[in-house]
MIMITI-305060 format. One record per residue (C-alpha): x, y, z; residue in one letter. Coordinates in steps of 0.1 Angstrom, whole numbers, plus 5000, padded with zeros to 4 digits. Layout:
# residues N
XYZA
...
***
This chain:
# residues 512
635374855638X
636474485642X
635174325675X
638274065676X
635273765670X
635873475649X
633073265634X
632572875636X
634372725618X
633372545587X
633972185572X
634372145537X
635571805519X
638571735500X
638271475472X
642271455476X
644171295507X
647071445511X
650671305530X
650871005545X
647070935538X
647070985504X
647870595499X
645270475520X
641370435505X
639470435541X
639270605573X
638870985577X
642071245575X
641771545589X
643471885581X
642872185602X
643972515586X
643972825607X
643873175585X
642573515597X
643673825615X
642173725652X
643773375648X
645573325680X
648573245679X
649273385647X
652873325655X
654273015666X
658073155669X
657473235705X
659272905717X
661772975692X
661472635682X
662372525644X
662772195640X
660771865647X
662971715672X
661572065693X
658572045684X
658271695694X
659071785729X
656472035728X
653971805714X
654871535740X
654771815766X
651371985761X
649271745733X
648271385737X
650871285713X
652471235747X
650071075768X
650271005808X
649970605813X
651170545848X
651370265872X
650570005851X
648570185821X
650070035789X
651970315767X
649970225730X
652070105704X
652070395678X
653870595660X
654270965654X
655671105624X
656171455628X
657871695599X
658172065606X
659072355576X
660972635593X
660873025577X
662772975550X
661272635541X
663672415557X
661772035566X
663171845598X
661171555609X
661171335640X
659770995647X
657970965683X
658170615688X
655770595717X
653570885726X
654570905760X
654671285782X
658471415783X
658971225818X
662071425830X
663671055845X
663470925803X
665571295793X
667771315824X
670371015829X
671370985866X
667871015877X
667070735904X
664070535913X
662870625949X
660770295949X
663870095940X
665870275966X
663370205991X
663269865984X
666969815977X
667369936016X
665169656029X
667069406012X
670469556024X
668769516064X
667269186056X
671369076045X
672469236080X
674169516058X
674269886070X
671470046054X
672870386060X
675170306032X
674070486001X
675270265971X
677270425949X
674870425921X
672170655943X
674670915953X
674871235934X
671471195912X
670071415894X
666871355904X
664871155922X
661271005906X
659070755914X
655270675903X
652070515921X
648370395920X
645670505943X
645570195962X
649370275969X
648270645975X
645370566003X
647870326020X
646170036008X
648569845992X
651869796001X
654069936033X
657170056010X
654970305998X
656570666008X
654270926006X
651870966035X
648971096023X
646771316051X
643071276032X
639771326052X
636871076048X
634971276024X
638471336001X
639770986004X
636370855988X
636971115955X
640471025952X
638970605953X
636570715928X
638770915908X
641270665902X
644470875913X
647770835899X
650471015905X
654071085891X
656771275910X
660071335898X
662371605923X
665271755905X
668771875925X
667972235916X
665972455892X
669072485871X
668272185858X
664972285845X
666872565825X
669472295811X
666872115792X
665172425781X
667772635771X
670672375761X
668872015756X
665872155736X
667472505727X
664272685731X
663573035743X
665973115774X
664073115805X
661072975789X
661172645810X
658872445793X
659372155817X
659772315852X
658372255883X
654672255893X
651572015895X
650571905864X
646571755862X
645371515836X
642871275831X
641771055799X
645670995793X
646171395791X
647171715805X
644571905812X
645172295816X
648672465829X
650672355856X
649572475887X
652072565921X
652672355946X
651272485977X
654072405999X
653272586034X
657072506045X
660372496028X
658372655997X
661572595974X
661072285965X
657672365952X
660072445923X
662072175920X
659171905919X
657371835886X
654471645898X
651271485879X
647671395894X
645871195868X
641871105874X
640970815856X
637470935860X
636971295864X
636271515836X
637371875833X
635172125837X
635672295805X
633472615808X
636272665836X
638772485815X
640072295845X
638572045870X
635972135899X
637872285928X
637271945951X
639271735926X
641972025924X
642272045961X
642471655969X
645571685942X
647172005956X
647471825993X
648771485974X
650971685955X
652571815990X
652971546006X
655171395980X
657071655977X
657671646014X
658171226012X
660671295983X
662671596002X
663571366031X
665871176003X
667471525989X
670571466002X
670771155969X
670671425947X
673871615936X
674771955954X
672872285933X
675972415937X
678172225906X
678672455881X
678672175857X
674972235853X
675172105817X
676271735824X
677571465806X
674471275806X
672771595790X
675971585759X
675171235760X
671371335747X
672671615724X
674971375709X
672171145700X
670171395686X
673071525666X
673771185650X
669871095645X
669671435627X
672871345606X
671071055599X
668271185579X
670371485562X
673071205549X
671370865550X
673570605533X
671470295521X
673470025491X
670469815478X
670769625446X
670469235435X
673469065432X
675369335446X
675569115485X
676968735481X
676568565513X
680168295515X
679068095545X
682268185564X
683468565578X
686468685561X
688268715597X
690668455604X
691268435641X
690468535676X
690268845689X
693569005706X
692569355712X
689469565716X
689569665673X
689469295666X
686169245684X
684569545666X
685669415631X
684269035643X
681069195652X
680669395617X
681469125599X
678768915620X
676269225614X
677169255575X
676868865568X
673468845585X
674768605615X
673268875641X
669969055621X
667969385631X
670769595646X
671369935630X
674770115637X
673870495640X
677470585651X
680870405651X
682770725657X
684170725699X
682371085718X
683671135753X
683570805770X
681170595748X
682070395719X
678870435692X
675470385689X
673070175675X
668770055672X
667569785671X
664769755639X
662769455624X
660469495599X
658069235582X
658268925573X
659568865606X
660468445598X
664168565598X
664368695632X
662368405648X
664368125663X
663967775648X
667167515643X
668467705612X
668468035632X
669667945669X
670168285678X
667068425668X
663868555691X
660468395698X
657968465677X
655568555700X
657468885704X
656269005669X
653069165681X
653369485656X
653969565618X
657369695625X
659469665659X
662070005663X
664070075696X
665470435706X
668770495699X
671170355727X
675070355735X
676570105723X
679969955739X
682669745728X
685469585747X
687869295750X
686069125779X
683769255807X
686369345831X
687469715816X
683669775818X
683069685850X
686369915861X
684970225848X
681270145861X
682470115893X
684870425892X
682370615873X
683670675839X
680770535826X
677170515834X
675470195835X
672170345829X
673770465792X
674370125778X
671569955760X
674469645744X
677669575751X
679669335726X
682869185741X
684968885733X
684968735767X
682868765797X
685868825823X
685268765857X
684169105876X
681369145862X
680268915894X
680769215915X
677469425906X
675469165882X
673568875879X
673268695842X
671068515824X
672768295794X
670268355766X
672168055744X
670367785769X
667367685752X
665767785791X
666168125788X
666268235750X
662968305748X
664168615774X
666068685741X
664769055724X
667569095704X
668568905678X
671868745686X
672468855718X
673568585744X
673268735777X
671268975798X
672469175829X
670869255858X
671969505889X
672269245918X
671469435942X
667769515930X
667369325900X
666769565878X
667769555843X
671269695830X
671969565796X
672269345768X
675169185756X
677069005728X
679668745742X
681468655706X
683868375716X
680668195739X
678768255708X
681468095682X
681567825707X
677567765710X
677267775669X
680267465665X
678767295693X
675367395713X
675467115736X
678867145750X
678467515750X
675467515772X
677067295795X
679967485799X
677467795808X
675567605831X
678667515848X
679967835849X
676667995864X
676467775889X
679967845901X
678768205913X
***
């Protein structure tokens, strides 16, 4: 009669690495094979997931590869390969480039920063503006989301802090000793939890892998299954809020595979009263009520995935020697008139090696956007780093790692600033989309929602991260940062003559 018992398991060793590990001759690999009729689960097709680009959600979701490093914990620089064989044999893989928890604000565009709004109203009341005025850019969200330190948590720190905290003597001495942190993120309606279950990830429908709840962690992971919210009043929101207690140091208690009920109730009480802080600010967040429940900024996040997929079914890569003579001069002739001029200048920039490291993922217009594009450098680095001979190039202090790889990001290319600015402000386009934007001239509008910093003055290129760009935006409100960008004729003008260039920058700054 079986009892349903398994036995210890047992180590044996393999005088063969295998996969990636097979080229290296130190360090330990590990593989971990379960077999047996009591293995549990013996079935992984319950998510309905099949490919990596699922499973890397999942992983991210419940696994250290996606570890919880808030408010001010560095995210580790490494990289997760993961490769996945469905049924019928079928490999996917997908590359985690940080191993960071599926924060909802990194998957959902439109999600706003409750901290910046916070302070973004001060500075509105310190110009003698009407702070009831909600900026365009914090109307109609998504969600809101926001993350904090214990000192910030016990009212210790800082009086923009929104979340008041009721803690007795006793509990506000654990949570000091614990080292709380805390991430919140509220979204506009549980629909939204569905969308990037059931449409973003395509998993099982209903199963809500991300939903909301109170998430505990501690050593950089989640520890356990999301627990409710105990909201004593308006108890639907305890379902709209994904929040996460971590204890820098508490350990589980893992007879009871969870923490000791004194570290679980000091979170519970945190965890309500930011959801309470971040439900005075619902009215931000777009009405439950659209029936558009599978936005554009969600397409915008298929479509990426789409072309990253295409990427590795139907890579194209020409290498060969000799095949690639460099002339010295692009084959273009003359300025820029019109928006296709500026994308063939900038290919022919990208294919002659003027501007190094940027890889075009997508050229091909979807919806509003134009492409997409990363940014990768891999070793030896001396042709990225900026010396005479290479003007446009980065410091090399940034080259801290073997390799240097960016997500992939929107890419946007226009005549000069202005159209951009038109359909930011009349939202077209998101701002929060757009990792580079290469345009012939910088217009004049741009004025009315950014600052710049000119990365062609010798200042401020060592703000430079990518390798030819010449200035950097930021929102002026808040100072946050928007994008990158690729002036061509400033740059033409800076490579004849850098002196005059600069000075005409300078000027030009100043003037605003």
């Amino acid at each position: 009669m079986p009892t349903g018992t398994v036995a210890r398991p047992k180590i044996f060793p393999s005088p063969v690495s295998h996969g990636p590990f097979g080229g290296i001759d130190r360090g330990t690999a590990v593989t971990v094979r379960l077999l047996g009729n009591n293995i549990r689960s013996r079935d992984l097709s319950w998510n309905q997931a099949t490919t990596a680009t699922q499973w890397a959600a999942l992983l991210r979701l419940l696994t250290p590869a996606g570890g919880i490093y808030l408010a001010g914990d560095r995210t580790p620089a490494v990289q997760i390969d993961v490769a996945v064989f469905d049924r019928n044999g079928s490999r996917t893989e997908h590359t985690i480039d940080r191993p960071e928890y599926y924060y909802p604000h990194l998957v959902i565009n439109k999600s706003g920063n409750l901290d910046e709004f916070i302070k973004d109203q001060k500075r509105r009341m310190a110009a003698g503006n009407d702070p009831t005025r909600t900026p365009a850019r914090y109307k109609g969200l998504n969600g809101l989301w926001g993350e904090w330190g214990t000192r910030e948590l016990l009212g210790e720190r800082t009086s923009d802090y929104p979340i008041q905290v009721r803690l007795a003597s006793e509990e506000k001495e654990l949570a000091r000793s614990a080292g709380l942190r805390i991430y919140v993120y509220l979204a506009f309606s549980t629909d939204l939890w569905d969308t990037i279950n059931d449409s973003q990830l395509r998993l099982r429908k209903g199963a809500r892998v991300l939903h909301g709840g109170l998430q505990l962690a501690t050593r950089h992971m989640p520890q356990g299954m999301t627990l409710t919210i105990p909201m004593t009043n308006n108890i639907g929101f305890q379902n709209l809020a994904h929040v996460i207690v971590h204890f820098d140091n508490a350990e589980p208690d893992l007879g009871r595979k969870g923490f000791q009920p004194e570290y679980v109730q000091v979170a519970e009480k945190i965890a309500v009263s930011a959801v309470t802080a971040f439900r005075h600010r619902y009215t931000l967040l777009r009405k439950p009520d659209v029936a558009k429940i599978f936005s554009d900024e969600l397409k915008v996040e298929q479509w990426i995935r789409e072309q990253e997929l295409h990427e590795q079914k139907l890579p194209l890569r020409i290498t060969g020697r000799g095949l690639f003579m460099p002339t010295e001069e692009l084959p273009i002739r003359s300025e820029p008139l019109v928006e296709q001029d500026v994308v063939a200048l900038f290919n022919q920039m990208l294919s002659s090696g003027l501007i190094r490291g940027i890889q075009l993922i997508a050229s091909s217009q979807y919806n509003q956007y134009d492409g997409l594009f990363r940014v990768r450098m891999d070793p030896p680095f001396d042709k990225y780093i900026r010396r005479p001979e290479n003007p446009l190039g980065i410091d090399g202090e940034f080259f801290t790692e073997d390799s240097y790889a960016t997500k992939i990001k929107i890419l946007e290319y226009k005549y000069d600033l202005d159209g951009l600015v038109e359909e930011l402000q009349s939202e077209v386009k998101s701002v929060n989309d757009i990792g580079l934007v290469v345009a012939w001239e910088i217009g004049k509008k741009w004025r009315e929602m950014f600052d710049v910093t000119c990365l062609l003055d010798g200042e401020n290129s060592h703000h430079r991260q990518i390798h030819g760009t010449t200035h950097s935006f930021t929102h002026s409100v808040s100072g946050v940062h928007a994008f990158e960008a690729i002036i061509l004729k400033d740059l033409v003008s800076f490579l004849i003559d850098p002196e005059v260039e600069i000075a005409r920058q300078r000027k030009a700054l100043e003037e605003v």
